[in-house]
N, C-alpha and C positions, 0 to 999 in steps of 0.2 A: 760490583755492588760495594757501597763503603758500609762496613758493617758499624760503627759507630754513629752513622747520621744513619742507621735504617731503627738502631737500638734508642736511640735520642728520640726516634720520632713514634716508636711505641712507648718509652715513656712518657712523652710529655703528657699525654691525655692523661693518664695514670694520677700523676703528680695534682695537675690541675683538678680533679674528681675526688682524691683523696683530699687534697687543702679545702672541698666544699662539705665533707663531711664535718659532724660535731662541733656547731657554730657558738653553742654555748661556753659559760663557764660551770663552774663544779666539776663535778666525773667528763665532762666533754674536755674541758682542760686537761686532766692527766691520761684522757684518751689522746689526746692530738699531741701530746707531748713527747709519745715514743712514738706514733705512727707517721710524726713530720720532723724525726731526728735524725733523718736523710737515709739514705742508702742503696745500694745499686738496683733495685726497683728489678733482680732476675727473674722472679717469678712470676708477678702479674707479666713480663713484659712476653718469656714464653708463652704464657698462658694466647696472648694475643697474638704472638706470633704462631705458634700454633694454628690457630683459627684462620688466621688469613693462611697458610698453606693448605688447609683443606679448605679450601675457599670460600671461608666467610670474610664479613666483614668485623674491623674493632670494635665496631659499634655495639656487634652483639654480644660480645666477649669482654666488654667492659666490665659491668658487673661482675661475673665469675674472676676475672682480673685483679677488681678491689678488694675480693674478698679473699681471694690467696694471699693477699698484702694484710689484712687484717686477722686473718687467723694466723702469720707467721706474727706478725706482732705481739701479739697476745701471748703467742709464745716464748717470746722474748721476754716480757714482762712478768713472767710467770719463772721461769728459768731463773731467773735472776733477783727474785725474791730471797729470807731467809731462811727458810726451811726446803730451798735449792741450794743453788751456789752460792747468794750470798754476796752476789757481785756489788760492786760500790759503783765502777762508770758501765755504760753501756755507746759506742759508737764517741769515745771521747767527752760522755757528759754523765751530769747524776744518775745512776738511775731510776725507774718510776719510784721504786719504795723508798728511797734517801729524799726523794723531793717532794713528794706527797704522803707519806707513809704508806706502811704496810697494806692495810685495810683497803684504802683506797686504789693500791696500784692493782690487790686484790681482783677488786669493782673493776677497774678499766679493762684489765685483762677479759675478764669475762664477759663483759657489755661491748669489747671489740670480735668476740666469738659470737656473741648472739646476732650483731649487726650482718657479720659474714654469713650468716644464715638465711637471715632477711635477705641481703643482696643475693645471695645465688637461689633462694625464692622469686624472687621478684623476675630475676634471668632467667630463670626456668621460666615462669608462667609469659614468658616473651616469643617461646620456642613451639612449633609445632610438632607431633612425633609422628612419624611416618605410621600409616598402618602396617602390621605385621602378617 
């Protein structure tokens, strides 16, 4: 098994799913601004790796996938506020709060927590629960 073409090809849906979210501008702009300022994509990619070994498919595991990506985001943007650390780059670039202000990187943090919510709502109500 080549583990970097089995990792490539659990992220790529990821990548492509995350770029169709927050099409707008406003708060969709400084939401897609940390959420597409790259990076190795481990967790959503477990998450689906996971799933396909108890044998599902990524299909269903997509959602819960995006939304482990947007609640670690969120907390990157929150982290790295002022009254955290205070960070100036994030991943080699501004980050949220130096390029959009405070307030706003506030807003996106938190509206990419509520979306993670929605998605793994939306994932849940896709799933059947066995009777017990």
């Amino acid at each position: 098994m080549d583990f970097k073409k089995e990792y490539d090809n659990l992220k790529a849906p990821v990548e492509d799913r995350l770029s169709e979210l927050f099409p707008g501008g406003g708060l969709d702009e400084a939401m897609r601004y940390s959420l597409l300022a790259g990076g190795k994509r481990v967790r959503p990619v477990l998450c689906l790796g996971f799933c396909l070994a108890a044998g599902g498919s990524a299909d269903e595991a997509i959602g819960a996938a995006m939304a482990i990506e947007l609640i670690h985001t969120y907390s990157l943007i929150h982290d790295d506020l002022p009254a955290m650390d205070n960070d100036d780059l994030r991943r080699g670039r501004p980050t949220n709060h130096r390029v959009f202000g405070e307030c706003t990187a506030i807003l996106a943090g938190d509206a990419l927590q509520a979306a993670a919510f929605r998605l793994m709502a939306e994932a849940a109500a896709g799933f059947t629960r066995p009777e017990m």
